[in-house]
Structures are given as structure tokens and as C-alpha cells.
C-alpha positions, 0 to 999 in steps of 0.5 A: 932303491930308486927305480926312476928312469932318470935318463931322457927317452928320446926318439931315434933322429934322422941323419941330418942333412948337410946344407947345400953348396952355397955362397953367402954375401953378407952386406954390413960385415964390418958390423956388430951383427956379423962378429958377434953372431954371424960368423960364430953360428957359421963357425958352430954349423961347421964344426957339426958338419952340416955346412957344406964342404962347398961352401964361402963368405963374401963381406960387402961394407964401406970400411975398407978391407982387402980379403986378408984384412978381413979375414985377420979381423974375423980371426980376431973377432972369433977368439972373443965371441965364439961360444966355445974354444976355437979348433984351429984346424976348422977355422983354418979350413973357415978363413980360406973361403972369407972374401971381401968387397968394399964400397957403399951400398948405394954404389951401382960399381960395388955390385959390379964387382961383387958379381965378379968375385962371386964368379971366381969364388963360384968356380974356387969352391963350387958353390953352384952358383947358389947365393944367399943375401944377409943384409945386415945393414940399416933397414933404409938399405934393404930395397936399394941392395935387393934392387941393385942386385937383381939389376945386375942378374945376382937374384936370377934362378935358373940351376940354382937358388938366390935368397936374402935375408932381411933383418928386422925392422921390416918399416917402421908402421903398416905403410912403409911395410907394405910399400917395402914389401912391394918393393922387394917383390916387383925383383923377386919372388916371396919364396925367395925372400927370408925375414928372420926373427932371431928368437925363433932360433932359440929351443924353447920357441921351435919346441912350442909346435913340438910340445902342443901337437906331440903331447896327448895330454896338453893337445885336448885342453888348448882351448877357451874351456880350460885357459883362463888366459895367457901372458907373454913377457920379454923383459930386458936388464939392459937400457939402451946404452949406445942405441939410443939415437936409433931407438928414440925413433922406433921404441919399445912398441915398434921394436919388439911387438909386430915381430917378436911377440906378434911371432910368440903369440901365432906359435902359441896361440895357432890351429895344428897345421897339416904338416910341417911344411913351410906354408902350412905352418905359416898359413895357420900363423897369419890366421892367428894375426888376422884374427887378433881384434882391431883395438878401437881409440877407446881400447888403446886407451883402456886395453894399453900402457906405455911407460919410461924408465927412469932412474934406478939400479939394476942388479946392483948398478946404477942406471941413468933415467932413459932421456939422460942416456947418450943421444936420448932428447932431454924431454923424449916422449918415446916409449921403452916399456909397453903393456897390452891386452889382445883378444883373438877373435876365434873358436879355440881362443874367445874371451881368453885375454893374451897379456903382453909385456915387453921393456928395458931396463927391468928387474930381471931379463927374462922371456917367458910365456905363461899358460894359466889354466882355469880354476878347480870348483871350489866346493870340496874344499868349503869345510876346510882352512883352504881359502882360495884354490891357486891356478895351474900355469903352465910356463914356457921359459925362452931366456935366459934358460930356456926350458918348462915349467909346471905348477899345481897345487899339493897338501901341504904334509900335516893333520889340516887340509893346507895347499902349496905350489908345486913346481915341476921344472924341465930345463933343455940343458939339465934333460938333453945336454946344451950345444953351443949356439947364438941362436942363428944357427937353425936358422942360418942353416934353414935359408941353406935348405930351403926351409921357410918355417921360421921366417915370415911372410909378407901377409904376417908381417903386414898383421903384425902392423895392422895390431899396432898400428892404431896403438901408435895412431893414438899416441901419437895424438896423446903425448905421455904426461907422466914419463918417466913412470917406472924406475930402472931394475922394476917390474915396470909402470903401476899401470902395468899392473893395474891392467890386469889387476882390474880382471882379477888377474897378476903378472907372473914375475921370474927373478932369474 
């Protein structure tokens, strides 16, 4: 008889809250961004009642759209992205509070007009007057709209709440950063203010916290004296495809590392905050960045690599090389694949080595963060056939599946001492069930409550800057000489590779 408890224990939850009346204005609603992701997590947040009854949606975009247009166009875009059937009674009850202003962003009338739909829609839904902003629009639009509005009193706070939330990139280096910061806060307030990330809407990030600080057993041994070091990877199958005329200006460096993984690693790598509370947590987030070592021009050098790729096949498909994609220069210098190595100058974290990766067009889209733990002294084992003891790693799956993995040794059944890895696999689907997500709805539902924890701050994403910064210093100066240096559907450049090879040290690869 089997008398494992297989069912999950899980602890009794709170009542959730339902988010408070509100209006959201989405600048660029004719966009991708919005009918892909956008409306079906609002859609998702009601249909688990915890959008609020009192609640609309006003699109602002150049096409032009009258309210019934648009909200033909949203029915339409729902039946293809919604990430389950859609019930035709809480999309009816949906479609009614969807609005639409046209005109161009840089349009002082628009916002004139904006605020006297916000007005009506105030009074139709009793919104109580609390706004906030999605701009989903290209980064050069943020601090003219954020202007615009407080120019026309739509960020004023008095009864009720204004906050936007700006996409990524938040500039495109430590400079335009900094002047985009003081741009947003000579108008508003920093805790008005949301730079969203969406991986910190995926399970597995959030669980990070969770999983370190409710764990007596993980807790003790988050340290310099039992982590041998610590690999970050965010993989990616897909090429640029159609983004190519943006991502030759920005590539795979200024992408994903001062957002992202700057994010992954404070999560990772942070002191236990006091609480829960927004700054606390992110107090301890930014002491990670800022404790994160400068690299020196010998350290980009030694401690980087960058890499391109170039033709190949991904699962199973034929991939053009990266300067023969659409809007791609023939002889494009960008990078689309980066490879780090940091070091966190502080107690908990000295001389452990955080290896970073990030790339397009690899052999496997996964993102994944691997905890490799110091190994066992070896002198029990010298009289036996055991030639080396494997490592401990503890990995952190964030997608596609998102879930924990252990592995360990164990005897291999048989009269020799013979040791095999054992992984012990934790799937959040498989233990706890799945609910349909695009990965913006915690955090959606979080700017409607007020709850910054997710998001990030001035002072972070300025540490974020500060890390690469010198990385592009230097090569800018250094052009590439060897792009491209990895074929599509690999692991990335050798140099990768060699990167940690020369610590003695090896990527952990994951095929799915």
C-alpha cells in the first residue's frame, strides 16, 4: 500500500481582494501588445472576480476608430488569444466599458479629449476618478504622454489615485535613463510611477521569495559557504523575425540584461527583506545591484562575450543568419547572444561567480536559474570505483514550465559503489493545477492595488545601467571581428563556453 501523501498541503488563503474601481487608459491599443496580452489578462482578472464591478477601458492610438470599431476589433482579437474559451456573458459585461480616443500622442487636443471621455466614463461606471496609464507605445512616447497628461490635470491625486505604467526599455543606456527618470518625476511622484517587467509575472519568479525565506531548509545554506555559483540563462528559439529594424539598435545586452536578469539576480541573490511591503523589498533589490562589482575595460574583455547567429535549423526549421533577417544591415555588428560573468561584492555572496546568458535563436527556449552547490570532501570515497562526486544544483525552471527542480547523487543498485544523478522534479502544474495566464495579470491587478513589489524603481533601474554600461563603453570602441560565431538552434558562441570552462565549471543545457 502506498501511504504517501500525494496530495499538495497548502496553506489556508486569505479572501482575495477585489481590485478597486478604476479607469485604464491604454496608449497604443491598436497594438500588438494589447490584443495579445492586455485585454486577455483583463479578461482572466474578471472572469476570477477580482476586477472590480466599477471598472473601463479607454484605448488612445493613431488608427482611427470609433468606440464600436474598437470594441468589434478587441471581440475579434479575444477569440484568438484568450488563453482559454471565451464565456460570452463576462466578455458582453467586458465590451461595454471599452472606449476609444484617436489621434497621435504628441497631439495636445487628444489629451483634451481624452479627459472628457474620462469624465463621462467616470460618472457611467463610477470609476471614482482613479486612472491608470499603460503605455504601450514606442519608449520616445513615454515622457511626452506622461507630460501631456499632467499638463491637463489627468495625474492630479486628491480623493483618488493616477498611475502609469511604463514598458521596457526604460533608455537605452545609463544617460537616457537618468534624464527619463527626471523627466517622469519633475510631473509625478515615483510611487506613482510602475516600470513593469512582465517575467516578474511568471509563478516561478514570485515563488523565488517564497521558496528562500519559508524553507528552514534552503534558508541556512544561501550563502558563500555552500554555493559554488550560481547560472542565470534565458534562452530564446526564435530569431528576430519582423523586430528587426528595432533590435539592431538595441540588441541582446541592452534587451534583456538591466531589466530581466538584473531583476532574476536581485530575486536571487537579495538579503530577507522586513516584510513584504513594496520598498522593503525592493530596498534589498537595489542593494544587490549596487553591490554587483563595476567590470574594469580588462574585465569586459575577459569576464564578456557576445555573439550572432548565423544560419542553422531550429527545431527542425531552417533559420536565416541574423544580418539576412528583414531590416537587419548585411554587415550588422549587433549582438543577439551575451554571456557574463558578475561578481556581488558583499558577505552572503563573495567570491561566488553569477554566470549570465541570454540569446535568440537557440537550441531550446528556456529560462532557468541554476544553484550549484559546493561539493562533498572526497575522502570517503578514494577506495572505490567513484572517480569525481557530481554537484548539487538546485534549478529554478521559469519557462516554458515553470516549476523546481533538485539533483543529487545516489548508488547506483549493484555490488560496486557507483553514483548516479537523481532528479527530484516539482512542476506548479502537475502539484497545484494551472489558471490561465499571460503573465500580466498579477501584475495588472497589482498597479489596481497599489502594490509596487514587482515593479521597479528609479534607483534600480539606474544599477541595472550602471552594470552594463562599461560592457557597451567597450564594445562600442571594439567592433566584433568574428560575427557571425554561433549557428542558429546551438547553445551559442564557443566562447560561451570557454567562459566558464576556464573555472572548471559547465552551462547546465535543458533540451525542453
Amino acid at each position: 500500500m502506498n501511504l504517501i501523501e500525494t496530495a499538495p498541503i497548502v496553506q489556508p488563503a486569505r479572501s482575495g481582494r477585489v481590485a478597486d474601481p478604476c479607469a485604464m487608459i491604454i496608449f497604443g491599443a491598436a497594438g500588438d501588445l494589447t490584443r495579445r496580452k492586455l485585454i486577455p489578462a483583463l479578461y482572466n482578472l474578471a472572469k476570477t472576480q477580482v476586477l472590480s464591478r466599477e471598472f473601463a477601458i479607454i484605448g488612445v492610438a493613431r488608427s482611427v476608430m470609433s468606440d464600436d470599431d474598437f470594441r468589434k476589433k478587441l471581440t475579434e482579437d479575444i477569440k484568438q488569444f484568450a488563453t482559454e474559451p471565451v464565456d460570452n456573458d463576462i466578455w458582453e459585461w467586458f465590451v461595454k466599458r471599452l472606449y476609444y480616443v484617436p489621434g497621435d500622442f504628441d497631439d495636445k487636443n487628444v489629451y483634451t479629449k481624452l479627459k472628457e471621455v474620462l469624465a463621462r466614463v467616470d460618472q457611467e461606471h463610477t470609476t471614482h476618478g482613479n486612472h491608470f496609464y499603460y503605455l504601450a507605445t514606442a519608449a520616445n512616447y513615454f515622457g511626452l504622454i506622461v507630460e501631456q497628461l499632467a499638463a491637463n490635470g489627468l495625474m492630479e491625486q486628491n480623493q483618488h489615485w493616477r498611475r502609469v505604467i511604463v514598458e521596457k526599455p526604460f533608455g537605452h543606456d545609463l544617460e537616457s535613463a537618468k534624464a527619463l527618470n527626471q523627466q517622469l518625476l519633475k510631473v509625478v511622484k515615483e510611487d506613482q510611477i510602475y516600470r513593469i517587467d512582465h517575467y516578474l509575472g511568471k509563478e516561478t519568479v514570485q515563488n523565488i521569495m517564497a521558496f528562500r525565506f519559508a524553507n528552514g531548509i534552503f534558508e541556512p545554506i544561501w550563502n558563500r559557504r555552500y554555493i559554488d555559483h550560481i547560472q542565470i540563462s534565458v534562452a530564446e528559439t526564435v530569431g528576430v523575425e519582423t523586430r528587426g529594424g528595432y533590435y539592431d539598435q538595441a540588441g541582446a545586452l541592452r534587451d534583456m540584461v538591466p531589466n530581466h536578469i538584473m531583476q532574476l539576480i536581485s530575486l536571487t541573490a537579495m538579503e530577507p527583506p522586513v516584510s513584504f511591503r513594496a520598498d522593503s523589498v525592493r530596498d534589498e533589490q537595489a542593494k544587490i545591484l549596487h553591490a554587483i562589482q563595476p567590470l574594469s575595460a580588462e574585465d569586459v574583455l575577459s569576464k564578456t562575450v557576445r555573439g550572432q547567429y548565423g544560419e542553422g535549423t531550429v527545431d527542425g526549421k531552417r533559420v536565416p543568419a541574423y544580418r539576412s533577417e528583414q531590416d537587419v544591415p548585411p554587415d550588422s555588428k549587433t549582438e543577439t547572444f551575451v554571456a557574463m560573468k558578475l561578481q556581488i561584492d558583499n558577505w552572503r555572496w563573495a567570491d561566488v561567480p553569477f554566470y549570465l546568458r541570454t540569446g535568440k535563436a537557440m537550441a531550446a527556449h528556456n529560462t532557468h536559474i541554476v544553484i550549484q552547490f559546493r561539493q562533498a570532501p572526497f575522502v570517503l570515497f578514494r577506495d572505490t570505483p567513484v572517480e569525481t562526486l557530481m554537484p548539487n544544483q538546485l534549478i529554478l525552471h521559469i519557462q516554458p514550465e515553470e516549476g523546481i527542480s533538485l539533483r543529487f547523487a545516489a548508488k547506483v543498485p549493484g555490488p560496486n559503489m557507483r553514483l548516479g544523478a537523481v532528479d527530484m522534479n516539482f512542476e506548479y502544474q502537475d502539484y497545484f493545477g494551472s489558471q490561465p495566464s499571460t503573465g500580466y495579470e498579477r501584475l495588472l491587478y497589482d498597479c489596481m492595488i497599489g502594490d509596487a513589489t514587482l515593479f521597479q524603481r528609479a534607483d534600480m533601474v539606474e544599477a541595472g545601467w550602471c552594470v552594463v554600461s562599461p560592457v557597451l563603453d567597450v564594445w562600442k570602441a571594439l567592433p566584433p571581428r568574428s560575427f557571425p560565431n554561433y549557428a542558429a538552434g546551438s547553445w551559442g558562441p564557443k566562447d560561451a563556453d570557454e567562459l566558464l570552462e576556464r573555472d572548471g565549471r559547465n552551462w547546465r543545457n535543458f533540451e525542453k
